[in-house]
N, C-alpha and C positions, 0 to 999 in steps of 0.2 A: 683456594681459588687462585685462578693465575693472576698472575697481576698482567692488566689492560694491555703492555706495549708488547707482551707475546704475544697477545691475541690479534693486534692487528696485521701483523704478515699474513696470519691462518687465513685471516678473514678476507683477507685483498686476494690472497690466491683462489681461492673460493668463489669470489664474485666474478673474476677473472674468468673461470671456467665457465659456472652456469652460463654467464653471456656468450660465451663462444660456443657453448652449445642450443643458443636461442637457433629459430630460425629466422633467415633474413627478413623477414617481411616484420620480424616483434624485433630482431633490433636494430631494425632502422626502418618504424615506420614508413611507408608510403603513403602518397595521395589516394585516397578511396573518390573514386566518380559519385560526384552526386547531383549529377545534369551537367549538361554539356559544358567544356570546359575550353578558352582559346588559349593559345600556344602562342610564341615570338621566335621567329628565328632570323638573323642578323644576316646579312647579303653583304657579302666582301669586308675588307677592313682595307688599311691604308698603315705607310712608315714615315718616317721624315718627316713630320708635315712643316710644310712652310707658309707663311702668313702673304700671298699674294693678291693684290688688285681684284680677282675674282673670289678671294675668300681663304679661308682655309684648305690647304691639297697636300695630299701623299706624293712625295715625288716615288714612293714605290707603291704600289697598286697589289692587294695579295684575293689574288682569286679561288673563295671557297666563302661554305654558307658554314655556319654557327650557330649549332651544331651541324654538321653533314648526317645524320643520323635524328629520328625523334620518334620517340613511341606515344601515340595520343588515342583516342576510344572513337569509336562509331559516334558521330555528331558532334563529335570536337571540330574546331574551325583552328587552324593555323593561319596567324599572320608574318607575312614578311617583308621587314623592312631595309630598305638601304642604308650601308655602312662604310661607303666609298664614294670616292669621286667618281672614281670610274663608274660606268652601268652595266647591271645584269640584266639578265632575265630568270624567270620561274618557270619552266617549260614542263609539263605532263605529257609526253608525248600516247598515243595510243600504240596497244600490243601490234608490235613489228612494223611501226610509220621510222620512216626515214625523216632525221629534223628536216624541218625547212630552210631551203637557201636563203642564206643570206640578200643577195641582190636575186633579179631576173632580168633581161634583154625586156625594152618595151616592145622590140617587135618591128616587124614590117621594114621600113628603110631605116629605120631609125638606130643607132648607135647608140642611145643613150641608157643610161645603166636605171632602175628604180629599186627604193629599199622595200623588202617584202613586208606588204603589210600585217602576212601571216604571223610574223616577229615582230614588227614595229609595236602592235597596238594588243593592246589587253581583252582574251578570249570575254566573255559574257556569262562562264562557269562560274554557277555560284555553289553546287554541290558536285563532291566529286566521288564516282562511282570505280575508277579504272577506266573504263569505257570510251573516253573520252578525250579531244585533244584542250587542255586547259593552259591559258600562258599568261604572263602577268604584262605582256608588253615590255618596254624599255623602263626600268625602275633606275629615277635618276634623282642626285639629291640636287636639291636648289633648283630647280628644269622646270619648274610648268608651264604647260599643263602635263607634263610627264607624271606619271605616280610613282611616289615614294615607300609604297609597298604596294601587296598586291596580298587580300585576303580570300581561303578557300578552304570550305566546309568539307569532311569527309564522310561520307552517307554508307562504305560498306570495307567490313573489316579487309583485310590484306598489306602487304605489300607492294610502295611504289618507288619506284626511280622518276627523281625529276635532272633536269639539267641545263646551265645556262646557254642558249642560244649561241652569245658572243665568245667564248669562252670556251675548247675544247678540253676537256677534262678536268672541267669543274662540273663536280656532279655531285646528290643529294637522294637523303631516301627518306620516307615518312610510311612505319610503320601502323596499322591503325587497327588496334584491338577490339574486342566486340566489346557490348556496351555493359558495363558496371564492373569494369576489369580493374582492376589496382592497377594505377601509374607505376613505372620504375623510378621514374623522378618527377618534384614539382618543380613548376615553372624557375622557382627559385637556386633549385639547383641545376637545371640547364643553362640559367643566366650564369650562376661561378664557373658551372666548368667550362662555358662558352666564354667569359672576363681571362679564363686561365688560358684557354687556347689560343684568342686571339694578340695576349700579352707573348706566350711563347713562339708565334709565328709573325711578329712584329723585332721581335729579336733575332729571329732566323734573317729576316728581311737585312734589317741593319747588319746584321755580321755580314753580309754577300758584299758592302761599300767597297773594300781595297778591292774586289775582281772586278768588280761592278766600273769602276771608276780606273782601271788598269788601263792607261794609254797607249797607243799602238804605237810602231816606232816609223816615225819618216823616212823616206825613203829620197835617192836624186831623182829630180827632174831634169827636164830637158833645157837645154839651153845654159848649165849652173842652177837652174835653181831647185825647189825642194817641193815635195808633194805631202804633204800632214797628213795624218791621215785621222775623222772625228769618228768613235763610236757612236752610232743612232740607239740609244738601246739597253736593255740589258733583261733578259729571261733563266731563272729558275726555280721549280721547286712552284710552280703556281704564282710566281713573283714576277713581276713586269717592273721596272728599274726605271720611269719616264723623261731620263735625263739627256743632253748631248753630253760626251766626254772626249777631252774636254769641251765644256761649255763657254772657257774665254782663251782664245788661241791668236797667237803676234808671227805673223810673216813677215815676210819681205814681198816687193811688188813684185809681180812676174808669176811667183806658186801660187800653188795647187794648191786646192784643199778637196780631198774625198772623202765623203760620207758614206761610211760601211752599215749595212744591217747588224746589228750585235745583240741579237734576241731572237725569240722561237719564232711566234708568227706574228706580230703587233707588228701590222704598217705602220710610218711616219713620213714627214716631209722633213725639208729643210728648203724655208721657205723667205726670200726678201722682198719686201715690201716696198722698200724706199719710200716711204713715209706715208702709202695709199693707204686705202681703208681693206682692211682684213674679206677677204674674198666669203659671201654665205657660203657654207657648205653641201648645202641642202638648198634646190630650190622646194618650192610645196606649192602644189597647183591643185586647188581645191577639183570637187566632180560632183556632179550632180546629185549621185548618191553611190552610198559607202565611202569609206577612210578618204583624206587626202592621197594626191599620190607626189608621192615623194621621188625628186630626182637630183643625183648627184649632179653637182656644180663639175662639169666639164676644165673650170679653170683651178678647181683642187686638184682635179686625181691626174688632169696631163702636164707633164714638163714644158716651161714654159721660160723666153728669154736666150741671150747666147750663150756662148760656152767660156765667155770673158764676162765679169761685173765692173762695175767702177762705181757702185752708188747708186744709180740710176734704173725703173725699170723694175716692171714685177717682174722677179727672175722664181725658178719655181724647178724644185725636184719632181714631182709629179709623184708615185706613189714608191716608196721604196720600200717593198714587201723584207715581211721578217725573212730570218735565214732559215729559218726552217719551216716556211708557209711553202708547199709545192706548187700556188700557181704560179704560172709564167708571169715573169714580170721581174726588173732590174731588183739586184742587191745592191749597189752602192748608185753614187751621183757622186760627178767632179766639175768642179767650175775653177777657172783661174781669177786672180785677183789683179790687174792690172794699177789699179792708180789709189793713191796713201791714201788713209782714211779708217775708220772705224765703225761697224757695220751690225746692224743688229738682225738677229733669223731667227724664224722660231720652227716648229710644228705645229701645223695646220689642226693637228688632232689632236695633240693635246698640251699644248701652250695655257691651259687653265693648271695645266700638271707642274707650272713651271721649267716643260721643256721650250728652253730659247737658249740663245747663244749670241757670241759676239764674237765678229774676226778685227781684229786691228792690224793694218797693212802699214808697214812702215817701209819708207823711199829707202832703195838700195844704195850705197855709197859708190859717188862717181869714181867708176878709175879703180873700183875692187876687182880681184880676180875672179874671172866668171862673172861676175854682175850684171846683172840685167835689169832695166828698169820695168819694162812691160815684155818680155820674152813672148810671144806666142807659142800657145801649150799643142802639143803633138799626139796630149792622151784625147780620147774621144770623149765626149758629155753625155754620161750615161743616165738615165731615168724614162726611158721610154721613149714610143713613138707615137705620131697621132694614131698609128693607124692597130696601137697594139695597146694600148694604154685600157681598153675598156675592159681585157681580159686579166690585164695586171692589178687593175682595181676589184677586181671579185671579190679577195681574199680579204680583205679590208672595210668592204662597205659597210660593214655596223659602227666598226670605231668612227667613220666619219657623220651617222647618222647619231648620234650618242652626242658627238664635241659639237654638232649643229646646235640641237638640243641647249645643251650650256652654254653656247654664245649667244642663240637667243633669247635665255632666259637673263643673260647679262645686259643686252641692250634696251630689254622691256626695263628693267629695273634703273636702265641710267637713266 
């Protein structure tokens, strides 16, 4: 007889084979259907977070659903929930609809922009065929009455594409096998491999910091003095960066400070308050019947104030579209700083993101060469016009209807 500790190599290599000769399905069990089964799929994630006034927030925002892919049976129900601060949407569009705009013109004399309700508010789909336009509305966390997922039964095998509203190029598929088919995976392992993805694109996020936060170099101004210049921004890779950079910057009285777009399409502001009360962003004017109708706050989306601050005075960017958003409408905003002082600005839209900043103006020394105490600035104050601001706002009007959303569900709560 051999003796045992030969036989155990034999036998390891042996076991070794038959299993790589199983087929998949005997060595590595699947879920068998045994009546309808619901599913979880995670709606964005978030990097950075930081512990602010409104709660927990990503200063980087990463747009995709978790998994982007899911295999479920005829009468399976998938739920999905929100995993950002930002908000999505769950959108099923119907074969060959064009998504729906974001805003639309109210019409007639009116100027005034409203958010569509088609996207705002959550279709009445409870079973889904293909056939059909199905959307989850605005899925927003901490927001009510906003919903924080949005669940939908699937009634016929196939193939669908869904995709977020707010969000170009965040997009999702839910394949749906006919009924008593073997899972590829259970729920349990869509949860690891979605904990692993969303771990390795939270790292992606953070590695982007040194570009992300790479300041731009100042340039002269007029008169001796100096023009800074702040990144609004930062986009790639699905990743939105919701920071000013810098966020704490020391002049002298007299400069400049311009604020550049430094992102794909995400508007922002940069916005001073001098110590008012934060502008709604949303008015909402109830209607007799059907949804509210929802209308942008004219004192967010237009430039507002002169082209010198000193403290004083809602002063206001208006919308400063991303750099790669093709509607019309300004990339940067310049305002000069006239009198010492330290100055607090945030983003209108998403100042819960921990986008704000601080300029500190320090008095120029009498009798320096060049110096100038308050120089009057020669560059123009850019952020739009009254008469063009409604068209610069297009591109933008979800994120404002999203950060509405989250301010008022912070003032219900204070």
């Amino acid at each position: 007889m051999k003796p045992l500790s030969r036989l155990v190599p034999v036998m390891l290599i042996v076991l070794a084979l038959f299993s790589a000769s199983l087929p998949a399905a005997l060595a590595a069990p699947a879920a068998q259907s045994g009546g309808p089964q619901t599913f979880t799929v995670l709606v964005g994630t978030e990097a950075g977070i930081q512990q602010l006034a409104s709660g927990p927030a990503g200063a980087w925002q990463i747009m995709k659903y978790y998994p982007d892919t899911i295999t479920v049976n005829e009468g399976d129900t998938i739920v999905w929930k929100i995993n950002s601060t930002e908000f999505h949407t769950v959108s099923f569009l119907t074969p060959g609809q064009q998504a729906p705009a974001f805003i639309m013109p109210e019409g007639g004399n009116s100027q005034r922009l409203l958010f569509n309700p088609q996207v705002a508010f959550a279709t009445p789909t409870a079973n889904f065929d293909g056939t059909q336009y199905a959307n989850s509305g605005l899925l927003q966390r901490n927001a009510p009455p906003n919903p924080t997922e949005f669940k939908l039964a699937f009634s016929k095998a196939g193939s669908y594409d869904y995709v977020c509203l707010v969000h170009v190029g965040m997009k999702g598929k839910v394949i749906v096998q006919p009924k008593g088919t073997a899972y590829p995976k259970t729920q349990a392992q869509i949860d690891a491999d979605a904990k692993a993805q969303i771990a390795a694109d939270q790292q992606m996020a953070l590695g982007m910091k040194a570009q992300a936060a790479q300041a731009q170099a100042t340039r002269p101004g007029p008169n001796g003095t100096t023009v800074h210049v702040v990144n609004m921004g930062y986009s790639a890779n699905m990743v939105d960066y919701m920071q000013f950079v810098p966020n704490n910057l020391t002049i002298k009285a007299g400069d400049t400070v311009e604020w550049q777009a430094n992102n794909g399409a995400t508007p922002h502001t940069a916005t001073f308050l001098s110590g008012a009360k934060e502008p709604d962003l949303i008015i909402t004017e109830p209607q007799q019947s059907g949804p509210p109708k929802l209308v942008f706050n004219p004192q967010v989306l237009a430039p507002a104030g002169a082209s010198t601050y000193g403290g004083t005075g809602y002063t206001n960017s208006g919308l400063i579209n991303g750099k790669q958003d093709p509607t019309p409408g300004p990339k940067t905003y310049t305002l000069v700083f006239d009198k010492p002082g330290t100055y607090t600005y945030l983003c209108l839209l998403h100042d819960n993101m921990g986008m704000t900043g601080t300029i500190t103006v320090q008095a120029t020394t009498a009798g320096a060469a060049g110096a100038t105490t308050a120089a009057p600035s020669t560059l123009p104050t850019t952020g739009g016009a009254p008469s063009t601001w409604p068209l610069a706002a297009a591109g933008a009007a979800l994120a404002l209807a999203g950060a509405y959303l989250r301010k008022r569900s912070r003032a219900e709560r204070a």
